[in-house]
C-alpha positions as CSV (number, residue, x, y, z in Angstrom):
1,X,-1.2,2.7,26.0
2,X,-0.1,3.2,22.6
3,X,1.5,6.3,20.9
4,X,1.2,7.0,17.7
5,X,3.6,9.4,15.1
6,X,0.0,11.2,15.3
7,X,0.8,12.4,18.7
8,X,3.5,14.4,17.4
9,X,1.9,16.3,14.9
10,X,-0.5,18.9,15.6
11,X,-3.1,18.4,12.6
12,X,-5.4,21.6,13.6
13,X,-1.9,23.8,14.2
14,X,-1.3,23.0,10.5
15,X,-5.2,24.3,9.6
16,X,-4.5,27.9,12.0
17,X,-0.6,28.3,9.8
18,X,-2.4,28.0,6.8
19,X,-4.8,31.0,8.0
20,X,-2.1,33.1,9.4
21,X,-0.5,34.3,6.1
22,X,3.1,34.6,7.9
23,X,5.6,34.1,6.0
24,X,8.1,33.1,9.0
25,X,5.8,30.1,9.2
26,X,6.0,29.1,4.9
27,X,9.7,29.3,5.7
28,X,9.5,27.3,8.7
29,X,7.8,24.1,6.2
30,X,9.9,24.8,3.8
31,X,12.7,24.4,6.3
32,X,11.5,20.9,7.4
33,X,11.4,20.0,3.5
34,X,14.9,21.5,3.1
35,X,16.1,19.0,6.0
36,X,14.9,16.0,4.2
37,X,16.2,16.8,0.9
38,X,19.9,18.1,2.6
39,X,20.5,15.1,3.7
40,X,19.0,13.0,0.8
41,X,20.4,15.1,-2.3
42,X,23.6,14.8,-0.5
43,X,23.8,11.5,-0.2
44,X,22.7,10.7,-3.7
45,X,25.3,13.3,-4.7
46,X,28.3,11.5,-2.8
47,X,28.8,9.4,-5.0
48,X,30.0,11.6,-8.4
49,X,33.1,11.8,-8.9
50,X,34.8,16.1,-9.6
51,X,33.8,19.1,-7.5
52,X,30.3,18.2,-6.6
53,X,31.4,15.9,-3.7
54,X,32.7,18.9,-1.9
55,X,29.1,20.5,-2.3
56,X,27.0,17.0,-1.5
57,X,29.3,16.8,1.9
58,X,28.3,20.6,2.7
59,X,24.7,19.4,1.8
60,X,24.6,16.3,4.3
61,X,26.2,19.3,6.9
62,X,23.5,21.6,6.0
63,X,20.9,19.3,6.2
64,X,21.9,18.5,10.1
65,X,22.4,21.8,10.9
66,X,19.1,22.9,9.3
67,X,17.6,20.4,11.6
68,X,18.6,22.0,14.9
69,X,17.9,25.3,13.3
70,X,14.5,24.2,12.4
71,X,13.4,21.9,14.9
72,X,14.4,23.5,18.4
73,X,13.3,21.4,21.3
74,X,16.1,19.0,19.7
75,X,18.4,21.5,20.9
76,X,17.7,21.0,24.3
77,X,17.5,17.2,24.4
78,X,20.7,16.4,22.3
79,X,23.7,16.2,24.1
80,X,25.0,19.1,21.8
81,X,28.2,21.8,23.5
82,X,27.4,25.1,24.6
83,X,29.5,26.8,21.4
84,X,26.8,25.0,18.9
85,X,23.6,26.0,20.8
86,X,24.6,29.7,21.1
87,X,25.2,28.9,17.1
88,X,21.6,27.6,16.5
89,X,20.0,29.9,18.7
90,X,21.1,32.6,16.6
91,X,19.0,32.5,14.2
92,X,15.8,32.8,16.0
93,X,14.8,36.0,13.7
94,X,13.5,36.3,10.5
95,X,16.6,38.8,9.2
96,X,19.0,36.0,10.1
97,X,16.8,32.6,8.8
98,X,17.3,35.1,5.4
99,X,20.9,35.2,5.6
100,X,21.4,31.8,6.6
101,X,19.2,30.0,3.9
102,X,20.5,33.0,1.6
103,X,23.7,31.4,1.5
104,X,23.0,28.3,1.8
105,X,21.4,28.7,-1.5
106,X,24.2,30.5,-3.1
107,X,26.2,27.4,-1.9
108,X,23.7,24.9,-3.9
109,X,23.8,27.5,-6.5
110,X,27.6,27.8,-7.0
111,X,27.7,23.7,-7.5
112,X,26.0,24.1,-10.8
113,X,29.5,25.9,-12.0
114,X,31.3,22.3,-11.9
115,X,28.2,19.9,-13.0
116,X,24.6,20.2,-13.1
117,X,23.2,17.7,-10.5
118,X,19.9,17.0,-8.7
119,X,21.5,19.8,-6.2
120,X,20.2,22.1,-8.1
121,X,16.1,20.9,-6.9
122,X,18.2,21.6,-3.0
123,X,19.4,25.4,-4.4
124,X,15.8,26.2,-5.4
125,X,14.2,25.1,-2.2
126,X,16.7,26.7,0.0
127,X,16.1,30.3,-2.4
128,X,11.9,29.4,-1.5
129,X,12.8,29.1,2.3
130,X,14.8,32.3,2.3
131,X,12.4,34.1,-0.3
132,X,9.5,33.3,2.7
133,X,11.8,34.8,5.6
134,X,13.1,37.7,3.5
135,X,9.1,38.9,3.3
136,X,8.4,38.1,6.3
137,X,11.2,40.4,7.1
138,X,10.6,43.5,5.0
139,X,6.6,43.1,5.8
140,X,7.8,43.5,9.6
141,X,5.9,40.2,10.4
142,X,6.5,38.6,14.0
143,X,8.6,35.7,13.9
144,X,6.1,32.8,14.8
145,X,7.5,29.8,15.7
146,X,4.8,26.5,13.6
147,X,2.4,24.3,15.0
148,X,2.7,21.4,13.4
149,X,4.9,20.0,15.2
150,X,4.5,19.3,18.9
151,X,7.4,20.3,21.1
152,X,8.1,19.2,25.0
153,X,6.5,22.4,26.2
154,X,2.9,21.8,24.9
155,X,0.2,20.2,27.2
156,X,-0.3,18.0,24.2
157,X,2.9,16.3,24.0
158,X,3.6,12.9,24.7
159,X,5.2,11.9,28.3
160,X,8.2,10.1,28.8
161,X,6.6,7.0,29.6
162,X,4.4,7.0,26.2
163,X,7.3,7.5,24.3
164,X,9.2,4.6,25.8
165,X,6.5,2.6,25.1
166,X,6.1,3.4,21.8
167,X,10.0,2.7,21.1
């Protein structure tokens, strides 16, 4: 029995985000973009020479943290200490995903002071994320977690078995 990546994305959970209009949700996609391009535009950044190595390093750390932030069952099957869950889990709200990609942003921002740099495509994306959980915060929206992407807990999810197969 084959698995495919398939299996791990929830195609019709993507068609019911799009129709709920929460904007915990937007943030939530634009979290799992934010991730990609963390770690990317920090790499690509490493290698300047000045101040923007300090701000491509706090990228590539962004970019990891953003993905326990944003992707929680990875919480619970990385091998992670108690200090950095309670960490992650704080920001299960949509007040505090605004103040963390809030200054995450200002970070990305402030590197533009030393050298304009493709960080500057990470700054704006971070602002979008936090824009999308600052209304979902002032509209009193529910924070929803996404359904794109499948997590342990859903009937729907591979088994152990599939997914050592498929590896």
């Amino acid at each position: 029995m084959a698995v495919s990546l398939k299996s791990f994305i929830n195609v019709p959970g993507i068609v019911s985000d799009l129709k709920s209009f929460n904007f915990s949700v937007y943030g939530r996609w634009f979290g799992y973009i934010n991730i990609i391009l963390c770690i990317a535009l920090g790499i690509a950044n490493i290698f300047h020479f000045g101040p923007v190595i300090i701000f491509s390093i706090l990228a590539l750390g962004q970019g990891f943290f953003l993905l326990f932030v944003e992707v929680p069952f990875l919480v619970k099957i990385c091998p992670l200490s108690e200090r950095f869950v309670s960490n992650v889990k704080i920001f299960n709200s949509n007040m505090k995903r605004t103040m963390l990609y809030g200054v995450m942003a200002v970070i990305q921002w402030v590197s533009l002071v030393f050298e304009v740099t493709s960080l500057v495509v990470l700054a704006i994306c971070l602002t979008v994320s936090a824009i999308f959980y600052a209304s979902g915060w002032l509209t009193k929206q529910e924070f929803k977690e996404s359904n794109v992407l499948r997590g342990p807990g859903s009937d729907t999810f591979p088994h152990e078995a599939s997914v050592r197969e498929m590896l």
